[in-house]
N, C-alpha and C positions, 0 to 999 in steps of 0.2 A: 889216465885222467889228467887234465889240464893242472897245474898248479895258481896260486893265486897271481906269480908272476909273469905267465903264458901271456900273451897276444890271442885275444879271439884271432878263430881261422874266419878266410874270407867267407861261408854258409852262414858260422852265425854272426857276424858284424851285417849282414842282409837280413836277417830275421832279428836282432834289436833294433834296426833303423825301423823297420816295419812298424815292429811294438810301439817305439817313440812315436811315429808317424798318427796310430790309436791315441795314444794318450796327446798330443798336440792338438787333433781335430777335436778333441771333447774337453779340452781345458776353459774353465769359465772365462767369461768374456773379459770383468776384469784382471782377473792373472794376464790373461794373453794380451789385451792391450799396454797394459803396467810393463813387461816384460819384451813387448815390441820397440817401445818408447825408448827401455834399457839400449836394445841391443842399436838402434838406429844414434844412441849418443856412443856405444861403445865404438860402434866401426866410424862414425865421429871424429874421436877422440885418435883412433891409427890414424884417417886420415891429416888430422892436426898435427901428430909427430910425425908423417911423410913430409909435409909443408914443410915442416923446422927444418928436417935434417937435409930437404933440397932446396930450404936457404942456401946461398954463396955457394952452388958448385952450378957445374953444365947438369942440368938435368934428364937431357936427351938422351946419354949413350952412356954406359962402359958401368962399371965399379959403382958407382953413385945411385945410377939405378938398385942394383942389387942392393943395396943399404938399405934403400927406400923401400924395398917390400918387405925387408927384414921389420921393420918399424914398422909398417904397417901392420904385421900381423896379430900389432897387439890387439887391436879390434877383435879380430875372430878369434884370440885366445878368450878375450872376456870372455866374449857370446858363448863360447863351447865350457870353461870351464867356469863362470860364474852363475852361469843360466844365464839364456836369455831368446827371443824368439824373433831370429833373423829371416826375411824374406825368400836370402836367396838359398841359404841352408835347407831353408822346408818345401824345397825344387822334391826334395829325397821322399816325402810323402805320398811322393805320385804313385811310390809301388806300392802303400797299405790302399789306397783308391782303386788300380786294377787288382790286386786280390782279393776287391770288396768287400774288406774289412773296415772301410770310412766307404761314405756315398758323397760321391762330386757336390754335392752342396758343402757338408762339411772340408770340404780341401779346396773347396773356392773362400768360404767362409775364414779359413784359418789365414789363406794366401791374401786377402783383401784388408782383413783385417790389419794382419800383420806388416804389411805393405805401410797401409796409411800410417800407422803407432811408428813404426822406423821412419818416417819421411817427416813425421812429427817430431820426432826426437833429434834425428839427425840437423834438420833446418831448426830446430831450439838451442842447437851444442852452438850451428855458426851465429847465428844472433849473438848467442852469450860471448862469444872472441871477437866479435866483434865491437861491444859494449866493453871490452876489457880492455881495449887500446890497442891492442898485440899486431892487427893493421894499420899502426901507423910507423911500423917497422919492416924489416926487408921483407919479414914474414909479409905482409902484404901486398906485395907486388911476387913475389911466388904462387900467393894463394890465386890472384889475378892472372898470373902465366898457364897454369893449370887449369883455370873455370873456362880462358879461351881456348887451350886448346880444346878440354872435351866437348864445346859445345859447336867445334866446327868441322863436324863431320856430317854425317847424315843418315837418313834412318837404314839404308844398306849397314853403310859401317858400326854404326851400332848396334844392330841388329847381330852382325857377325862376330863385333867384340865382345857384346855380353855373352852369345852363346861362349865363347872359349873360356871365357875368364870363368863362368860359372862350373864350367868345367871343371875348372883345378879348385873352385871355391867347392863344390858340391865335394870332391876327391880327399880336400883339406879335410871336412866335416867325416867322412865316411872313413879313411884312416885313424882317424881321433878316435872314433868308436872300438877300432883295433885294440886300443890300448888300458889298461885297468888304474892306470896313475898319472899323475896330472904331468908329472914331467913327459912324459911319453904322450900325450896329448898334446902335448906345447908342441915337441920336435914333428909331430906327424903334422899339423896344420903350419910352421912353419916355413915349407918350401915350396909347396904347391904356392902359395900366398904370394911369398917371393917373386917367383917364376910370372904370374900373372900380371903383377904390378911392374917387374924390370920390362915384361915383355909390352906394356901400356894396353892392357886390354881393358875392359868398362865393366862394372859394378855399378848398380844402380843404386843399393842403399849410400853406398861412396859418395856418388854423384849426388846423391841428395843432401849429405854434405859439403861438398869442394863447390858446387853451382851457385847455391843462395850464398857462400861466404864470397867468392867472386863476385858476387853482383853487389853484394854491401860494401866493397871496397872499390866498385863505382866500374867493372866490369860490362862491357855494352853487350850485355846478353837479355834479349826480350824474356818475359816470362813464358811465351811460346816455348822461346828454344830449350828452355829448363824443361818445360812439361813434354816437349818431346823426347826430347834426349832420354829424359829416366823412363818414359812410357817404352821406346824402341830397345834400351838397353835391359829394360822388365823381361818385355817378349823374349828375346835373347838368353837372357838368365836361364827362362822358364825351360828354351830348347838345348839348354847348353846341360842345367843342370835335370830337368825331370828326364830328356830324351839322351840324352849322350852317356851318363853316369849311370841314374834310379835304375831305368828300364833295361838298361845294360845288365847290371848286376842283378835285378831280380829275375832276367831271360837265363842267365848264368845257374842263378843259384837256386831260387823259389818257384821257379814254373814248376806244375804238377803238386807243388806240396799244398796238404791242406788247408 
């Protein structure tokens, strides 16, 4: 018999992402929007301490990256341990949908909704740092370095970065479920997090923060290239986290069960 200290085994951390999966697709509308809103200022709020802390270093290569995802990960520690209803996390809902325990309306519904409440919240945190003055400091020509580089690639490359990054972001969330204590949820989404941001791959709730703060700080990014970028980095997400992770683990684990 497991003790209360155990780590769920990898069977059942796929058969409570599932259950979560149920209860996520039928949560009322306002809970889910309230709590989209949360989590698109929480992973916000990482990207604002990624900015500080690649104030004043090379931001490109070595050590400084690694810092920077460290920081970042405060974002997705909210979302997993305060509640909250993150986009790219509910990639993992795809497996309650193929065991037709939710009907693709409900996991389109949850995914759209939640979408918009994060890009709402997220683009309400840059407004607010904005309004705070905090751009008219070095912070704001970092925040400026960052909004160009992400918005100069193209729907290939963000296509392929979101797939990866959602990877390790879906991987972050699905570990986390491993564990029965928040300390042990911190360290499980803490490296995957890492690994993604040092590696500079694309999150779209992110970018829905770091884009409209770059453009308030006078940024020459059309609002095209914002509505592409998070559109193609979306898609990405979707194959990186529902098709690379979800479906993985539930071919692994849940195929045949009832």
């Amino acid at each position: 018999m497991d003790s209360d200290h155990d780590s769920y085994k990898p069977a059942q951390m796929a058969a409570l992402v599932e259950t979560a999966g149920v209860a996520k697709a039928r949560m009322p509308l306002g809970r889910m929007v309230t709590l989209a809103v949360l989590a698109g200022v929480f992973i916000g709020l990482g990207g604002a301490f990624y900015l500080m802390a690649m104030t004043g270093v090379d931001a490109g290569f070595g050590p400084a990256r690694v810092l920077g995802g460290v920081v970042f990960a405060l974002g997705l520690i909210l979302v997993v341990v305060g509640g909250a209803e993150l986009f790219t996390g509910n990639a993992l809902m795809i497996i309650a949908a193929v065991d037709g325990k939710i009907t693709l309306a409900e996991l389109l519904r949850n995914w759209g909704v939640v979408w918009l409440g994060n890009f709402a919240g997220a683009a309400a945190l840059a407004v607010a740092f904005w309004a705070s003055g905090i751009l008219a400091t070095p912070f704001g020509e970092t925040a400026t370095k960052v909004a160009l580089a992400k918005a100069s690639g193209g729907p290939l490359v963000w296509l392929v970065k979101g797939a990866l990054c959602n990877a390790l972001v879906c991987l972050a969330v699905w570990l986390s479920v491993s564990a029965r204590d928040t300390t042990g949820k911190i360290l499980a989404i803490l490296w995957p997090v890492t690994a993604f941001v040092a590696l500079g791959l694309e999150h779209s709730v992110a970018n829905m923060f770091f884009l409209p703060l770059g453009m308030l700080q006078g940024a020459d990014i059309p609002v095209s290239g914002l509505v592409g970028n998070v559109i193609w980095v979306s898609l990405g997400n979707i194959i990186g986290g529902a098709g690379g992770v979800a479906l993985a683990y539930r071919f692994a684990f849940l195929r045949g069960q009832p």
